[in-house]
LOZAKOL-227794 format. One record per residue: residue number from 0; x, y, z of N, C-alpha, C, O, CB in turn. Coordinates in pm, 1 decimal. Glycine has a CB too. Example, Ala and Ser with C-alpha at 12.3 -4.5 7.8 and 13.67 -1.06 7.14 Angstrom:
REC     i        nc1        nc2        nc3       cac1       cac2       cac3        cc1        cc2        cc3        oc1        oc2        oc3       cbc1       cbc2       cbc3
REC     0     1319.0     -569.0      780.0     1230.0     -450.0      780.0     1320.0     -330.0      780.0     1423.6     -331.9      846.5     1130.8     -447.3      904.6
REC     1     1285.0     -225.0      708.0     1367.0     -106.0      714.0     1290.0        3.0      787.0     1340.9      113.8      803.9     1408.4      -59.8      572.5
***
This chain:
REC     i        nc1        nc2        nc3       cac1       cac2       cac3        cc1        cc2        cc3        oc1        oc2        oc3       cbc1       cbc2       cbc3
REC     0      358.4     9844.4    10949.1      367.3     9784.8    11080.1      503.5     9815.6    11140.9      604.9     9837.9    11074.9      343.4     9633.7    11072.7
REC     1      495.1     9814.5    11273.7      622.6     9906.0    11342.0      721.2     9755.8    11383.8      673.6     9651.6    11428.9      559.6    10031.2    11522.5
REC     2      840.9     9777.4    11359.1      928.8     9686.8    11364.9      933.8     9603.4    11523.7      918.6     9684.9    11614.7     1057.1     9761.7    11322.5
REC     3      944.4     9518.5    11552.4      925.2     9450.7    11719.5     1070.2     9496.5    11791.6     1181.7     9496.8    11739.6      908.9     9238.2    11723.3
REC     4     1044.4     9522.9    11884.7     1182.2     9580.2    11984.6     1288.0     9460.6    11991.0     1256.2     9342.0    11982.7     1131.5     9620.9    12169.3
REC     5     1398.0     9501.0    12004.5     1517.3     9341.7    12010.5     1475.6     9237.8    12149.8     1515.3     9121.5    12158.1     1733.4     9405.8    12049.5
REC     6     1395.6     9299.8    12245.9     1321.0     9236.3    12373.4     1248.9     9159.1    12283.2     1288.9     9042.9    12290.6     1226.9     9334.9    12487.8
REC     7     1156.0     9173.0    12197.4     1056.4     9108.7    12139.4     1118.5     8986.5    12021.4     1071.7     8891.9    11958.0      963.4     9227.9    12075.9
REC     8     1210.6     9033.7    12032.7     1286.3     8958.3    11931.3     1323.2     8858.8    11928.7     1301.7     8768.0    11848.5     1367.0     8989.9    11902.8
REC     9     1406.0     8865.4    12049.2     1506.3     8754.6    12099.3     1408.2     8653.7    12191.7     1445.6     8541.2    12224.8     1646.4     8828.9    12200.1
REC    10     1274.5     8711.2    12229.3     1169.3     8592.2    12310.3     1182.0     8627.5    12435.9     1141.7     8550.3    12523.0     1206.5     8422.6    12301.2
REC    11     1255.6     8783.0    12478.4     1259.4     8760.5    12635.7     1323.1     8913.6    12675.8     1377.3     8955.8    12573.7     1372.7     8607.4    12691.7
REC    12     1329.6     8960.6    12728.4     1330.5     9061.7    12837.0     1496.6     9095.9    12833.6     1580.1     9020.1    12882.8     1264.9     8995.5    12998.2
REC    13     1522.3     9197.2    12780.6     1676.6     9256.8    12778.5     1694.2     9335.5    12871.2     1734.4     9437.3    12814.8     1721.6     9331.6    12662.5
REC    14     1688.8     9361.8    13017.5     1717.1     9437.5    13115.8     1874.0     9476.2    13129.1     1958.1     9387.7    13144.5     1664.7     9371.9    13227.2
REC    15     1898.8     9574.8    13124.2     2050.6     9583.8    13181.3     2114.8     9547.3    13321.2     2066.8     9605.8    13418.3     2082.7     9711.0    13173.8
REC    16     2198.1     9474.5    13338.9     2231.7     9430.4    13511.4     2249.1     9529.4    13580.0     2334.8     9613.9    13553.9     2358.5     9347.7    13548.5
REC    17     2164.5     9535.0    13686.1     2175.6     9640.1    13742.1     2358.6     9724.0    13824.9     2425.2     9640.3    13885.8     2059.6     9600.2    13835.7
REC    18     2400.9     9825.8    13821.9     2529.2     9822.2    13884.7     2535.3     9878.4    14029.9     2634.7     9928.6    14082.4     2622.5     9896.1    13799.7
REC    19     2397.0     9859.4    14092.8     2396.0     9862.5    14252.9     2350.2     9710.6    14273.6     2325.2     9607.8    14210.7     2278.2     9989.1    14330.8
REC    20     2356.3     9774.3    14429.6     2267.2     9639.6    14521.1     2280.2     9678.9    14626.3     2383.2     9738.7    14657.4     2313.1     9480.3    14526.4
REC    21     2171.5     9655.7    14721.0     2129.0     9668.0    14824.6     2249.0     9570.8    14916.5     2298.1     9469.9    14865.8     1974.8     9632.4    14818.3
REC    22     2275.4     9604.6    15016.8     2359.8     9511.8    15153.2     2223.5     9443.5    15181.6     2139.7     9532.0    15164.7     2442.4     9618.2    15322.5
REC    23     2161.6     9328.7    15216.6     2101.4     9283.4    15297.3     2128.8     9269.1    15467.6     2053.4     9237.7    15559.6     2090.7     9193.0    15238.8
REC    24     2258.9     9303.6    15463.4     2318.6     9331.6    15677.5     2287.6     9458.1    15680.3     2204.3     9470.7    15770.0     2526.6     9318.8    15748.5
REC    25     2310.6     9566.9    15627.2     2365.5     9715.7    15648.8     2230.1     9778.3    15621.9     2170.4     9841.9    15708.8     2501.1     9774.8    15538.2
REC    26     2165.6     9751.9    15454.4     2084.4     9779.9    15435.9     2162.7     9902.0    15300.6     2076.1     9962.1    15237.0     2004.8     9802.4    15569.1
REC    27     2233.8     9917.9    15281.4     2311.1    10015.4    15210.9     2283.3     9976.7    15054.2     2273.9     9862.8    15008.6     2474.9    10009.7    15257.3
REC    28     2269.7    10134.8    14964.2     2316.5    10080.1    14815.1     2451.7    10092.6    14851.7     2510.4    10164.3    14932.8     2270.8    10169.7    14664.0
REC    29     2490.8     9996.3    14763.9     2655.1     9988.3    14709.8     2702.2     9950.9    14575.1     2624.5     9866.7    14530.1     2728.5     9889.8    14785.6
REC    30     2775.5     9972.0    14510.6     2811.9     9966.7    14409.0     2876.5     9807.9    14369.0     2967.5     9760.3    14436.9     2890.3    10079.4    14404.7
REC    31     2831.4     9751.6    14278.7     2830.1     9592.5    14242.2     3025.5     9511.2    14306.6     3072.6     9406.3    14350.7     2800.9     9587.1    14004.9
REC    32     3074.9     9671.3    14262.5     3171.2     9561.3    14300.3     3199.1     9582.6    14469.3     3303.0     9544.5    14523.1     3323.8     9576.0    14200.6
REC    33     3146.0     9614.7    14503.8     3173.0     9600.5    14693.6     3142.3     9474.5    14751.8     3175.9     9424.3    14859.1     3070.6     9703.7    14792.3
REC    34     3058.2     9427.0    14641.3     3043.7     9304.9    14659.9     3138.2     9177.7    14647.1     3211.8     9194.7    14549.9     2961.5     9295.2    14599.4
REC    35     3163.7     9051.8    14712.5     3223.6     8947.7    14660.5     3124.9     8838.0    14583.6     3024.5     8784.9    14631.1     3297.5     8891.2    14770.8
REC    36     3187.1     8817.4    14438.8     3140.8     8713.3    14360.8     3107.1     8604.0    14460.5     3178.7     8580.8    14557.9     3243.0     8670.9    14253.4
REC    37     2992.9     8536.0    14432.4     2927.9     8376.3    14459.8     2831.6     8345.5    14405.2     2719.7     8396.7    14399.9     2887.5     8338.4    14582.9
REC    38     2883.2     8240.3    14353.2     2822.9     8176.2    14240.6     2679.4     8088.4    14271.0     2598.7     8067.8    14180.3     2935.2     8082.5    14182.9
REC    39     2659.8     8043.0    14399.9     2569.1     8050.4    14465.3     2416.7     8134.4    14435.3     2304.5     8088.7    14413.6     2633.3     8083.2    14556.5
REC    40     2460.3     8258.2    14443.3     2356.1     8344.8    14458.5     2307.0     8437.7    14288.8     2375.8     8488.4    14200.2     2417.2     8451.2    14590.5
REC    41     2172.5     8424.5    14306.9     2130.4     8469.4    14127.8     2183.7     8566.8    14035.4     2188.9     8543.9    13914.5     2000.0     8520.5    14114.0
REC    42     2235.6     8707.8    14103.7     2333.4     8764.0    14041.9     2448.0     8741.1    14050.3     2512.2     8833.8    14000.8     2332.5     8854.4    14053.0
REC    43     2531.0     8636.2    14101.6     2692.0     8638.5    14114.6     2726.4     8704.7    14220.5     2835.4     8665.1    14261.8     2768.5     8700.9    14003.0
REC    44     2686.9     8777.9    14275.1     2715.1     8849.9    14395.7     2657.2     8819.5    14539.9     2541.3     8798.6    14576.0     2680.5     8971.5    14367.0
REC    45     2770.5     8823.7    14606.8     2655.3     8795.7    14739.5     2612.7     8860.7    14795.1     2618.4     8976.7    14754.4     2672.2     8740.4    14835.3
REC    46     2547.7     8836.8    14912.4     2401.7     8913.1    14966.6     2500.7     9015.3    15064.9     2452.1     9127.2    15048.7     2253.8     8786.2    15075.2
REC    47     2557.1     9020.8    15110.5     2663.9     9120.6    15204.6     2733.9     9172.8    15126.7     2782.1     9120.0    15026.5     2760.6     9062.2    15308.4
REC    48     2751.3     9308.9    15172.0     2914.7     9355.9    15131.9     3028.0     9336.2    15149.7     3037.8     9297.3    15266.1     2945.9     9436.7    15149.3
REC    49     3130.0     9339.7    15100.5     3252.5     9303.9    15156.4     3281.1     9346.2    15279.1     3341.9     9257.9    15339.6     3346.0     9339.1    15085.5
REC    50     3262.4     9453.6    15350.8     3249.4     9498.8    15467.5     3177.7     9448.6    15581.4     3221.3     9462.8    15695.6     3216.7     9591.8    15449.6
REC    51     3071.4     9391.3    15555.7     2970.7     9352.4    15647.2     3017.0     9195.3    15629.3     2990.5     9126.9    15728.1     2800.5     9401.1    15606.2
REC    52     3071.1     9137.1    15538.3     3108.4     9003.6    15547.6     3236.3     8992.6    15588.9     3268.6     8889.6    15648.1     3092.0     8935.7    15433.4
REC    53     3340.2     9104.1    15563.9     3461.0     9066.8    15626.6     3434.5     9102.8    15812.2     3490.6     9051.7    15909.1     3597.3     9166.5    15542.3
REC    54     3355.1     9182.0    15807.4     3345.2     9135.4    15983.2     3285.7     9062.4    16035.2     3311.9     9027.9    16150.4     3311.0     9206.4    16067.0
REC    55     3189.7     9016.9    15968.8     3124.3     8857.1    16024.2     3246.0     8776.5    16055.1     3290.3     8743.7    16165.2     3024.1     8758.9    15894.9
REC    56     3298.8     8746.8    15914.1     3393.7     8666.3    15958.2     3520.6     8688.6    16022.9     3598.3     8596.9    16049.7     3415.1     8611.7    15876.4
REC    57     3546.8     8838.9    16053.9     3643.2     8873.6    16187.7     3571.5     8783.8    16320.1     3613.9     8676.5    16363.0     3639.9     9072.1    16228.2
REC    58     3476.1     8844.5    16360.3     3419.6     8836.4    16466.4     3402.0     8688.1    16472.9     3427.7     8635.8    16581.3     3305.4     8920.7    16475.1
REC    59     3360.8     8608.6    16370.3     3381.6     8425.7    16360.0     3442.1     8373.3    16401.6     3408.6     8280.8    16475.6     3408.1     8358.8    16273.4
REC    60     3630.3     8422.3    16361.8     3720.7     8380.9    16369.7     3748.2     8411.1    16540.2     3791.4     8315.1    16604.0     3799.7     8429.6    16259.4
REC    61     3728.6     8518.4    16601.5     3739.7     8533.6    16715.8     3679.1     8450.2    16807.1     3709.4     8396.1    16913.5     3715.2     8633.7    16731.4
REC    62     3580.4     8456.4    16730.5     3458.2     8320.7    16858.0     3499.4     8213.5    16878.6     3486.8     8152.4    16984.7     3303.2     8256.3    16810.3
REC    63     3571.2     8163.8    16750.6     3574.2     8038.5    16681.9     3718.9     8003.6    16663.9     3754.1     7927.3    16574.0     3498.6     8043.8    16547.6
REC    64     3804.3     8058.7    16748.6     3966.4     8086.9    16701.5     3991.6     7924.9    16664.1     4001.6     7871.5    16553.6     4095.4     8162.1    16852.1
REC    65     3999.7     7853.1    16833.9     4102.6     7657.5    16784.7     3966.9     7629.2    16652.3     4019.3     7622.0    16541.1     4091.7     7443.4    17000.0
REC    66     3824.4     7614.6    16648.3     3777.9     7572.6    16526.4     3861.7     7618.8    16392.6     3912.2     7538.4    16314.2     3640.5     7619.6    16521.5
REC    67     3868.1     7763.0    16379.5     3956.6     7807.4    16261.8     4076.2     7763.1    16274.3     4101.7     7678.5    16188.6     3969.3     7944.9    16242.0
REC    68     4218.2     7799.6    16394.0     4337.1     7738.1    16389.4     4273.1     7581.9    16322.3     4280.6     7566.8    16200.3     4419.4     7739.4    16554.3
REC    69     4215.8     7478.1    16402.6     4266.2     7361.5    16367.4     4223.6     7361.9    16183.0     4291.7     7304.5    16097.9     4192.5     7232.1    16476.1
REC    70     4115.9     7429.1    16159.5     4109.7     7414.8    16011.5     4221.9     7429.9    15896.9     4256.0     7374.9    15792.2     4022.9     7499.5    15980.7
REC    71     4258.9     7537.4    15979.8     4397.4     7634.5    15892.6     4485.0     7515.5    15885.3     4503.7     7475.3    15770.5     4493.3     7792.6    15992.7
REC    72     4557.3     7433.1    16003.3     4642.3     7364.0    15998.4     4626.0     7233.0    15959.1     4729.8     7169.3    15941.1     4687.2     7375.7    16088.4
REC    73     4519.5     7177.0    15941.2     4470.7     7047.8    15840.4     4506.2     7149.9    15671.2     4591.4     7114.9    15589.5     4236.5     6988.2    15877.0
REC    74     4439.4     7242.1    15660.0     4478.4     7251.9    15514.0     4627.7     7273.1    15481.5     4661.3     7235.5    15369.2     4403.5     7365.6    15452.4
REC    75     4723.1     7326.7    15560.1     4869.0     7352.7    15563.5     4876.4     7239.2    15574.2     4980.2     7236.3    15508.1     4944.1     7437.7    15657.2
REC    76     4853.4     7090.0    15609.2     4919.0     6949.7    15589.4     4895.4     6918.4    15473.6     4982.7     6889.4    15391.8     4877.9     6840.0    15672.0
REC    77     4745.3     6920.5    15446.3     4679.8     6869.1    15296.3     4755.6     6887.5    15194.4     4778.5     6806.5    15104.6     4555.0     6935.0    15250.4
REC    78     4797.9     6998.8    15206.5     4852.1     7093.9    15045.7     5014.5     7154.9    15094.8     5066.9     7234.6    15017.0     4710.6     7282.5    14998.4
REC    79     5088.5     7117.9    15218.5     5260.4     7160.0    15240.1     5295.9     7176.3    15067.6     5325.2     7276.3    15002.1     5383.1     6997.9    15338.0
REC    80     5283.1     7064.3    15036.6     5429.8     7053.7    14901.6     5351.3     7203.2    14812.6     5379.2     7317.1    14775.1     5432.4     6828.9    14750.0
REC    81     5281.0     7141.4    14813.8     5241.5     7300.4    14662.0     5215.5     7439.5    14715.0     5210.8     7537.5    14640.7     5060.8     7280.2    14555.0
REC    82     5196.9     7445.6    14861.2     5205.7     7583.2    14929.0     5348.4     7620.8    14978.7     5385.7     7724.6    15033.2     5108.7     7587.1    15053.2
REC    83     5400.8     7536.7    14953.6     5621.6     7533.9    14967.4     5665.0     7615.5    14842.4     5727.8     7720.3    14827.8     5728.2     7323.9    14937.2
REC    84     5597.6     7512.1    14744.5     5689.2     7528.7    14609.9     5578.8     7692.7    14574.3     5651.1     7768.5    14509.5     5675.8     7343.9    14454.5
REC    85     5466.9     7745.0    14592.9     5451.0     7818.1    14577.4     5527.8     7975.2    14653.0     5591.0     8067.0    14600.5     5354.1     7774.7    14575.0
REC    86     5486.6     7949.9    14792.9     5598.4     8050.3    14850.6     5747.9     8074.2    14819.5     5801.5     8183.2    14839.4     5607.4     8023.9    14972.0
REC    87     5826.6     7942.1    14758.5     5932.4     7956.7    14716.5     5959.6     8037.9    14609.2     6055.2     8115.3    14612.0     5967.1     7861.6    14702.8
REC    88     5873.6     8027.3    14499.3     5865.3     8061.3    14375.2     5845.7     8227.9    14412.7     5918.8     8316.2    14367.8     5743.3     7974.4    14288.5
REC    89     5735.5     8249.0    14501.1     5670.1     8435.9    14525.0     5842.7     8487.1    14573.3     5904.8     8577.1    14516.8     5494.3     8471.9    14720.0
REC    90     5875.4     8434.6    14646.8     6009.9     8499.8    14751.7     6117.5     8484.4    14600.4     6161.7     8592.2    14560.8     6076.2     8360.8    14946.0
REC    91     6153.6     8373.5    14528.8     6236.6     8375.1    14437.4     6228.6     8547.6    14331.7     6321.8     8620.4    14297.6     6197.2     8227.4    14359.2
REC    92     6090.9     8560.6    14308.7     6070.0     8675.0    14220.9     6083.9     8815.9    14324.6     6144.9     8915.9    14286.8     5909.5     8658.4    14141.4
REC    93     6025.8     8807.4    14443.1     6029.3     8969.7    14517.2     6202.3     8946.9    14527.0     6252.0     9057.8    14507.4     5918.7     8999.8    14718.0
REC    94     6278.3     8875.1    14543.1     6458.3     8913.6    14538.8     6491.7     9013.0    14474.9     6457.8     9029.8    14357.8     6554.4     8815.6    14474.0
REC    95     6553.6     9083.8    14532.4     6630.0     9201.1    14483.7     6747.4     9176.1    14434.8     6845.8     9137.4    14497.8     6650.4     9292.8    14573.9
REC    96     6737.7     9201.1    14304.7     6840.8     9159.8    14176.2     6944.5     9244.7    14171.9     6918.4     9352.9    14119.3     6778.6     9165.5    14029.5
REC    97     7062.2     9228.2    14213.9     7179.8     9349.1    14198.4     7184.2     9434.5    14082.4     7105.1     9421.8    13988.9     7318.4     9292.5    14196.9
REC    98     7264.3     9510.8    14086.3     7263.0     9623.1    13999.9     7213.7     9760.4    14043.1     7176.2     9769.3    14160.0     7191.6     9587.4    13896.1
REC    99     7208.7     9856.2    13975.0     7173.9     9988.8    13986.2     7050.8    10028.4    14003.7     6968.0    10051.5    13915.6     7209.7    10047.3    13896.0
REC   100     7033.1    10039.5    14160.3     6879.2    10106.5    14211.4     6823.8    10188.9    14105.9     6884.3    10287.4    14063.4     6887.5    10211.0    14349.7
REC   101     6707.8    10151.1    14061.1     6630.0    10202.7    13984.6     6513.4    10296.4    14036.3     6420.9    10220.7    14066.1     6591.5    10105.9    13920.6
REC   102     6485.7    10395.8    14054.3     6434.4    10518.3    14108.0     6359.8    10636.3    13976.8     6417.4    10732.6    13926.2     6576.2    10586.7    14191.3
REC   103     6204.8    10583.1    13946.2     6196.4    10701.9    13860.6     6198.7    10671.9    13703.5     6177.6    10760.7    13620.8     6314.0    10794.5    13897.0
REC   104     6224.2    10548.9    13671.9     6282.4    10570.6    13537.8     6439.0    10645.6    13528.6     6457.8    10714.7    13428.5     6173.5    10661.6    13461.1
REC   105     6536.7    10635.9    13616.0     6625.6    10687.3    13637.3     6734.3    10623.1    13688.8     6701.5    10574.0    13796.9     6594.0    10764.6    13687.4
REC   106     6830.4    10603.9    13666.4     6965.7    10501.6    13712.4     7009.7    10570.3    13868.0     7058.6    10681.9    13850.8     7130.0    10517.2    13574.0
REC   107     7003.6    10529.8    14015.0     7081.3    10613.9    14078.1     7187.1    10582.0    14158.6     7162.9    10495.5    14242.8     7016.9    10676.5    14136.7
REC   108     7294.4    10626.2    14156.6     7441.6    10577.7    14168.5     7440.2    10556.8    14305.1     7377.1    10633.7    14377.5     7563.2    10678.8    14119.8
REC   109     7515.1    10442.0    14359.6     7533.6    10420.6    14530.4     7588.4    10520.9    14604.4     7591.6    10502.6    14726.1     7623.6    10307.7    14569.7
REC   110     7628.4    10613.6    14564.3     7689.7    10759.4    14597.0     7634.4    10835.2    14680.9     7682.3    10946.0    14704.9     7697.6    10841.9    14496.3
***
């Protein structure tokens, strides 16, 4: 008797995830990651591409500017202290640390 496939095995259907998907706006294959994760939707991915969803929501924001401003600026009250101490912290690390411009793997003199 012929051994049962690991599908048969395990009680269920081993498909590989697929690494396209259709745009549902565009209509396009695209490649899984053009997509943005949401957890929402049955594969993790959502139904738009990043493209077709970042201009929805261009064009949103345009329609919709004081709705978005006033949103933006309720969450900048909500959260000031930890969006402070965070920007402080990003700007503390991009500082440019004295010493000898580094170029290359290479030391290069102020000269």
């Amino acid at each position: 008797m012929a051994k049962a496939s690991p599908a048969r095995r395990s009680g269920g259907a081993t498909r590989p995830s697929p690494r396209v998907k259709r745009c549902t706006a565009c209509k396009r294959v695209k490649p899984l990651s053009a997509f943005w994760r949401r957890a929402a939707c049955p594969d993790g991915r959502d139904r738009w591409c990043g493209d077709c969803r970042g201009g929805y929501f261009r064009n949103w924001c345009a329609a919709h500017r004081d709705a978005y401003n006033t949103r933006q600026r309720a969450y900048y009250r909500r959260n000031r202290a930890r969006l402070r101490a965070y920007n402080r912290e990003y700007q503390r690390r991009r500082r440019v640390r004295p010493g000898p411009v580094r170029h290359h793997d290479r030391a290069v003199t102020g000269a």
